[in-house]
C-alpha positions in Angstrom: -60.0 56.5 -9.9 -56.4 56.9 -8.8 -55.3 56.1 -12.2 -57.1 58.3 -14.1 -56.4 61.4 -11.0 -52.6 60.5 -11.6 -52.6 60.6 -15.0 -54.7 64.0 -15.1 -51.9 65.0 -12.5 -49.0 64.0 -14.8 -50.8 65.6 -18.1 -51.3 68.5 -16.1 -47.9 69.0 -15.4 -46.5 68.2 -18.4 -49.2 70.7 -20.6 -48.8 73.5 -18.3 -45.5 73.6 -16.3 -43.4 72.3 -19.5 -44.3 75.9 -21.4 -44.0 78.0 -18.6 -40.7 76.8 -17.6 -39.7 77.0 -21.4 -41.0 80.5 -21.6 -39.8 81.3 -18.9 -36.0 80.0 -19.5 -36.4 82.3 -23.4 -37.3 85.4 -21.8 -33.6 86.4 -20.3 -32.3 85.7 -23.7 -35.1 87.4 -25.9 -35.0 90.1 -23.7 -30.9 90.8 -24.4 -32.2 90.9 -28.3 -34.8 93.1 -27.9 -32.8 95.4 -25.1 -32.0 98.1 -28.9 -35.4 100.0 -28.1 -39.4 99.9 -29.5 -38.4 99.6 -32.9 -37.3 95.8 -32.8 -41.4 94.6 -33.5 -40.1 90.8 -33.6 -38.2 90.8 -30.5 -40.7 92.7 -28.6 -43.1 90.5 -29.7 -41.3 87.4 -29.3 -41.1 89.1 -25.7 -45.1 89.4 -25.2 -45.6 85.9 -26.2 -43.2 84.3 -23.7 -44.8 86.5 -20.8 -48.2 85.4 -22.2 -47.4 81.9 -22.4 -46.0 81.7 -18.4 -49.2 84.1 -17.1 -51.6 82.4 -19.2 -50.0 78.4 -18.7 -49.6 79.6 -15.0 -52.4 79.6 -14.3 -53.2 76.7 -15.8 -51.0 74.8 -13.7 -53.0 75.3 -10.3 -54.6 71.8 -11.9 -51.3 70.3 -11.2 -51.2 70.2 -7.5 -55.3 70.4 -7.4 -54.8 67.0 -9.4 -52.2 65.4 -7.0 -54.0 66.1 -3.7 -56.8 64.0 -5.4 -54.0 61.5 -6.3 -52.5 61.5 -3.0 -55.9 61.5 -1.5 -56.8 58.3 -3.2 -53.5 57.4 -2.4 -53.8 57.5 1.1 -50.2 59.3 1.4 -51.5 63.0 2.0 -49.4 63.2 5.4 -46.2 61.6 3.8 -43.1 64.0 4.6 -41.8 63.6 0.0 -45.4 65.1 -0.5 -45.2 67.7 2.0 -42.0 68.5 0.7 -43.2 68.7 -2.7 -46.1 71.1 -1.7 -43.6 73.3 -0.1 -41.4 73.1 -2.9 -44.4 73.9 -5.2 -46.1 76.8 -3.4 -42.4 78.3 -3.6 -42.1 77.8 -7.2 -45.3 79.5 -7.3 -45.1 82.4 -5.2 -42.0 82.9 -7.2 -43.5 83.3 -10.7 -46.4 85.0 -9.4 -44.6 87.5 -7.1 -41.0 87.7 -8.9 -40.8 86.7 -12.3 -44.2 87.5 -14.0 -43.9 91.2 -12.7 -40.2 91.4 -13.8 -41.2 90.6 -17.2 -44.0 92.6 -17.1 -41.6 95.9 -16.1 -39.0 94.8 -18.3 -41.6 94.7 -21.0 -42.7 97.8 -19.8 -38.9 99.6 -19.9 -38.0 98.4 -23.6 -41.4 99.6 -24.6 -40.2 103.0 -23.3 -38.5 105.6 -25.6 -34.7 105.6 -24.6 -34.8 102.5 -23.1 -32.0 101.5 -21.6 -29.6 98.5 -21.2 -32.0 95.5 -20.4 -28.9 93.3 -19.2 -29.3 93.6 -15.4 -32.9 93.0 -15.6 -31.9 89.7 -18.0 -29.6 88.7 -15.8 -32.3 88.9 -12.4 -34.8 87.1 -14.4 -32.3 84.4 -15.9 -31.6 83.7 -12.0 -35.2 83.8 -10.8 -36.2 81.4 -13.6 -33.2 79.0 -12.5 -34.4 78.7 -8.9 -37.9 78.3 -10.3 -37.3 75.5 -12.5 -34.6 73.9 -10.0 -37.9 74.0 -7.5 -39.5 71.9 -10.3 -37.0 69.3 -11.2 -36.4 68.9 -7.4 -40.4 68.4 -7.3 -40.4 66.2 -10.3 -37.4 63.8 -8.5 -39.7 63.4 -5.2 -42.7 62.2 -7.4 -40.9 59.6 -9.4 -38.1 58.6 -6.6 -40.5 59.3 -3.9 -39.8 57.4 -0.4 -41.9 54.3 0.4 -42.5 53.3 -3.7 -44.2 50.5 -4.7 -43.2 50.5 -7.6 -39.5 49.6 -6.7 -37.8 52.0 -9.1 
């Protein structure tokens, strides 16, 4: 059973944190294109689907860590300091796209909806950072799964 709880665990992560970090990572940038006001359609629709794609794959991805307690469980390494580490490390990542960058898009959404919309580089720039930190949280996550102290699998 721990093979097939892994694999679920890897899929998962790979299905549902992959696009939201993608998304994520686009929005800064579409955001900067679509910054000329409600009559760009394409960029403010490019714009939708990226927030739709990290609220929508976020949620999605509470099977990641649901998946790898059941792995560590059948592991037998639930009190191992790397997976404690990487729950920490998760639950930031995700208290950071639910409480910082999914409400930033949604206002900065919000603002170049908004007739006289203003420069949307400030709020670009806050959300380029945020979506940094979140996806550094990630690969630091991914590194403690595959180099994770105490391996047997020697690699």
């Amino acid at each position: 059973m721990t093979k097939v709880f892994l694999s679920l665990h890897v899929l998962a992560a790979v299905l549902a944190i992959g696009p939201v970090t993608v998304a994520a990572s686009m929005f800064p940038r579409a955001l900067r294109t679509a910054h000329g006001g409600p009559g760009d359609a394409d960029a403010l629709s490019t714009l939708r689907l990226l927030h739709r794609i990290c609220r929508v794959y976020g949620a999605v991805g509470i099977a990641v860590p649901v998946f790898g307690f059941a792995t560590a469980g059948s592991l037998g390494v639930l009190g191992s300091p790397w997976l404690i580490t990487s729950v920490v490390l998760t639950a930031a990542a995700a208290g950071l796209l639910v409480l910082r960058i999914l409400p930033d898009q949604d206002a900065a959404l919000t603002a170049v909806q908004a007739p006289g919309a203003g420069t949307a580089a400030a709020a670009a720039a806050r959300l380029a950072a945020l979506t940094g930190v979140f996806n550094l949280l990630w690969a630091t996550v991914t590194v403690l799964m595959v180099v994770r102290p105490g391996s047997t699998t020697g690699a």
